[in-house]
Residue, then its C-alpha position, 0 to 999 in steps of 0.5 A: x845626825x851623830x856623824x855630822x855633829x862628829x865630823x864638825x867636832x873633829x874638824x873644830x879640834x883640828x883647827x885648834x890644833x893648828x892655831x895653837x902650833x902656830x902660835x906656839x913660838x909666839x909670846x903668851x901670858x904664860x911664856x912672856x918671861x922666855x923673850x929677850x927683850x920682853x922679859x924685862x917687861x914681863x911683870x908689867x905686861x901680865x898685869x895687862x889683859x889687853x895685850x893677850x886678848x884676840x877680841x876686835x878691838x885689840x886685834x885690828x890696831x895689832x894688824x895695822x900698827x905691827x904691819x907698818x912697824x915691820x916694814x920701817x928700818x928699824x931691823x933689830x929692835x922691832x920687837x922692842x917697839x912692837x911692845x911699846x906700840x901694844x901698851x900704848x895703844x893697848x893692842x894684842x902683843x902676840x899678833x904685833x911681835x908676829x908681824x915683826x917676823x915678816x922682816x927677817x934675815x931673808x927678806x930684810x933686803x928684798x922688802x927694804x929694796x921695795x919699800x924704797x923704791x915705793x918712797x922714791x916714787x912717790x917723793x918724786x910724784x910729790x916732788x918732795x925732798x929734791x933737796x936733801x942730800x942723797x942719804x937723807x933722801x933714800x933714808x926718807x924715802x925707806x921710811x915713807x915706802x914703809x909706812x905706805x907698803x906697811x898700811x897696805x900690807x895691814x889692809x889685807x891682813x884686817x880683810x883677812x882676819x875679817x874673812x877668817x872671824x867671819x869663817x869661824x862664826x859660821x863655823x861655830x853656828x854650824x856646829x852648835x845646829x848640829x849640837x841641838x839637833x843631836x839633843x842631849x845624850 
């Protein structure tokens, strides 16, 4: 019964351990005076326990809105609006800036290269914008791949956070058996 309960301890502390490195770099409550461009609003954003709550409510609108947020052209000031979308719709901060990093200087092409194409495939499925001069066109198209390739991207994201909460409770239920079957020290 100890060994159990011991086990499902150390196994607890370790993934703790792992969440807290991975989130190390991230803004937190604590360190949101350290970002460029957040530390303008750091005041403001301390007095808003929502954007530093990982409760559902705040989470889920994150995943989706940070998804599609990082995959639209706006390279540069992703985090800028990242924080202006966390306010607006009072969403976590730590999982929208996190999500401004799937874009960086090694995967801007690559992924800007997709969600165009994305766009133009589905502008001609639609048969929009045959019109619009050629710049106007492919800048539509990056933008409406983006939200399209964003929403997907944010789909699985929410299965995955749904299927890690879910790991978690069951987690957290095993180790409070194991606690109550150990019975007080």
């Amino acid at each position: 019964m100890r060994r159990e309960y011991e086990e499902l301890l150390r196994q607890w502390l370790q993934r703790r351990s792992r969440l807290r490195r991975w989130l190390r770099p991230l803004p937190r409550h604590s360190n949101v005076h350290r970002y460029p461009v957040i530390k303008w609003f750091a005041e403001h954003a301390r007095r808003r326990p929502y954007l530093w709550s990982f409760k559902y409510a705040q989470v889920v609108p994150a995943i989706y809105v940070g998804s599609v947020i990082s995959l639209l052209p706006i390279y540069g000031v992703q985090i800028l609006v990242a924080l202006g979308a966390a306010l607006l719709l009072r969403a976590n901060l730590t999982v929208l800036v996190a999500l401004q990093f799937i874009t960086n200087p090694l995967t801007v092409v690559p992924i800007y290269a997709f969600t165009g194409w994305v766009g133009v495939v589905l502008m001609r499925a639609m048969g929009m914008g045959a019109d619009l001069p050629a710049a106007m066109y492919y800048a539509q198209a990056l933008f409406l791949g983006g939200v399209l390739v964003g929403l997907a991207t944010g789909a699985v994201a929410d299965l995955g956070w749904r299927i890690a909460a879910w790991e978690a409770s069951r987690f957290r239920a095993r180790l409070a058996r194991s606690r109550t079957r150990l019975g007080p020290p």
